[in-house]
C-alpha angles and dihedrals in degrees: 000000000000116000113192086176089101114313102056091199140097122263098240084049105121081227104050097091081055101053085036102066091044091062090051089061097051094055093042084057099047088244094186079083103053110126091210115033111135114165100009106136095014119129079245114117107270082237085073102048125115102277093016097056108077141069128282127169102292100003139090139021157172114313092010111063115208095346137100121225106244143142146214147169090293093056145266115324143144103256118206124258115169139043116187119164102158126213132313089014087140094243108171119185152035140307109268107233079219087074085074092087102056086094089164084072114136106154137028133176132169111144138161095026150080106305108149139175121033145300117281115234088214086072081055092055095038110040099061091139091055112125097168131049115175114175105141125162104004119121099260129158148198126032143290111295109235084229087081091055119112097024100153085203113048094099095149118049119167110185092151126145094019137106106245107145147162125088108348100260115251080202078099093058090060095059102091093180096047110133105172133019124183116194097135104140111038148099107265122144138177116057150302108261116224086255093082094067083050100073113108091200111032104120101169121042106178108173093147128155099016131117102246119144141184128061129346103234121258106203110107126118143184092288103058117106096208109158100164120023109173121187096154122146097016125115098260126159118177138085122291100264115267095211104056089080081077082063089095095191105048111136103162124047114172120174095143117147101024130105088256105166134196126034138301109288113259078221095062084059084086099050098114097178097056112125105152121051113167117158097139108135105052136079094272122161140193127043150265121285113267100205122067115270142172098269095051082066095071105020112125107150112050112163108160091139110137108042107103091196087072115094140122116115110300102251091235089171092065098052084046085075098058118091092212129050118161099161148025124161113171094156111136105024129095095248122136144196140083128285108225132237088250097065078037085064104055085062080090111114088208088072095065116169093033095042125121114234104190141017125171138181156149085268081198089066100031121040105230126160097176097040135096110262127232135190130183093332101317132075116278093183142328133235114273 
């Protein structure tokens, strides 16, 4: 038998599961409605086909389009590898379990669109070469199936701006070689296990705006390479974690709208590649060192308004060091002091790339002639 409705192939060809199950997705994905499909259902080869052809890391080349030579048992064929089908592409549906047995998958991106239901755990089984997994703003639920845990590979994972939900799933802590993980925007609750600070590569950790609560976890040493770690938005309510002042090339810190308690860790004052501070929001105390120190030298983005346990006089003369101050935001908080001519300065659009863009504060605590005003909570007047 010959079937032209999608695999082209015959049946007994090594190749027709394949095709197969990429006609399957495109159907799964009403796939009439693409706006880029150039190729799907063609007698083409799938690897040719608009999303599969390309190049990923290690997949993909010349002659063969978005496909690795490999064989089996069947036969020799290009398996696929990739599957890259960008953003606002229109795609409206849900995985095929099917998909499971592309075990050859290396790549996947469909973001921004219409992606529903849940994740297979048969992509979990299968995909156990998968080192990408871009699905970013789509309307997915549920978790992470456990099937995914322990991929040596998956190193770049994007679930943003969905509404996956449940525990958050301790499947992340398994993959040793995970480097970035997006799941800011969802509905995840319980807590954050110890394994996360664990992970010797994880360099961006995004779980904004979630619900998850407990600890942050306090496991990081001088070996972890964390550069952005974002729990903004979440119900935390511990202390900020000693520990990840070990983190050396940390450059962007955001806690901002939890019930985080106690002061800024003495250990975070060495943290020289910090650029962007933000834990306003939360029940902080304490106050800001008054002495210079190593983080003052990079330090570009500070927001702590809103935590009326912060006070002390605000150390103007160490932000007046840095060559580059975008933010600073002290309203709400019982901190004093004056900001100097000099911050009030940078305000000048002329300057550009070192211009600061923002600076608020209780102008009856700090003197401040260039700042946004606050009083009790609400804006008394803005700069100019």
């Amino acid at each position: 038998p010959n079937s032209r409705g999608g695999t082209g192939l015959s049946i007994d060809d090594a190749g027709f599961t394949q095709r197969y199950i990429m006609a399957l997705f495109y159907y799964a994905m009403d796939g009439d409605n693409w706006v880029q499909k150039q190729g799907w259902l063609s007698e083409k080869s799938e690897c040719e086909w608009f999303g599969i052809d390309g190049f990923s890391a290690g997949c993909g080349s010349d002659g063969i389009g978005g496909c690795i030579k490999r064989s089996d048992f069947k036969g020799d064929y290009n398996k696929v590898c990739r599957l890259s089908m960008g953003r606002l592409n229109n795609l409206f549906g849900e995985f095929p379990k099917e998909m499971g047995q592309l075990e050859e998958m290396r790549y996947v991106e469909i973001q921004d669109d219409w992606l529903i239901g849940t994740i297979p755990t048969e992509l979990g089984r299968g995909w156990r070469k998968l080192h990408t997994f871009l699905i970013g703003g789509n309307v997915m639920h549920g978790g992470i199936p456990s099937s995914f845990a322990n991929n040596e590979f998956l190193g770049t994972v994007f679930i943003d701006r969905n509404n996956f939900n449940g525990t958050w799933p301790t499947v992340f802590d398994t993959l040793t070689n995970l480097e970035w993980l997006d799941a800011e925007g969802n509905d995840f609750t319980g807590t954050l296990t110890p394994g996360i600070g664990e992970l010797k590569s994880l360099r961006i950790f995004n779980i904004n705006n979630n619900s998850i609560s407990g600890n942050l976890p306090d496991t990081f040493d001088e070996s972890n390479l964390m550069e952005d770690f974002e729990v903004a938005h979440n119900k935390f309510s511990s202390t900020l974690p000693e520990s990840l002042g070990k983190a050396k090339f940390l450059k962007d810190l955001r806690a901002s709208g939890n019930q985080i308690s106690g002061g800024i860790p003495v250990s975070y004052y060495n943290l020289k590649n910090l650029e962007e501070l933000y834990l306003d929001n939360n029940r902080m105390v304490g106050e800001l060192p008054q002495t210079y120190e190593p983080f003052y030298d990079g330090l570009q983005e500070l927001s702590v308004h809103t935590n009326m346990g912060m006070k002390g006089r605000f150390p103007v003369e160490n932000f007046e060091k840095t060559l580059r101050v975008k933010v600073i935001e002290l309203h709400n908080t019982e901190m004093t002091g004056q900001i100097s001519e000099n911050i009030c300065g940078r305000l000048d659009p002329d300057l550009s790339y070192t211009r600061l863009k923002t600076i608020t504060a209780d102008c009856e605590k700090i003197k401040c002639s260039c700042c946004t005003c606050y009083k009790d909570g609400k804006i008394e007047s803005t700069y100019p």
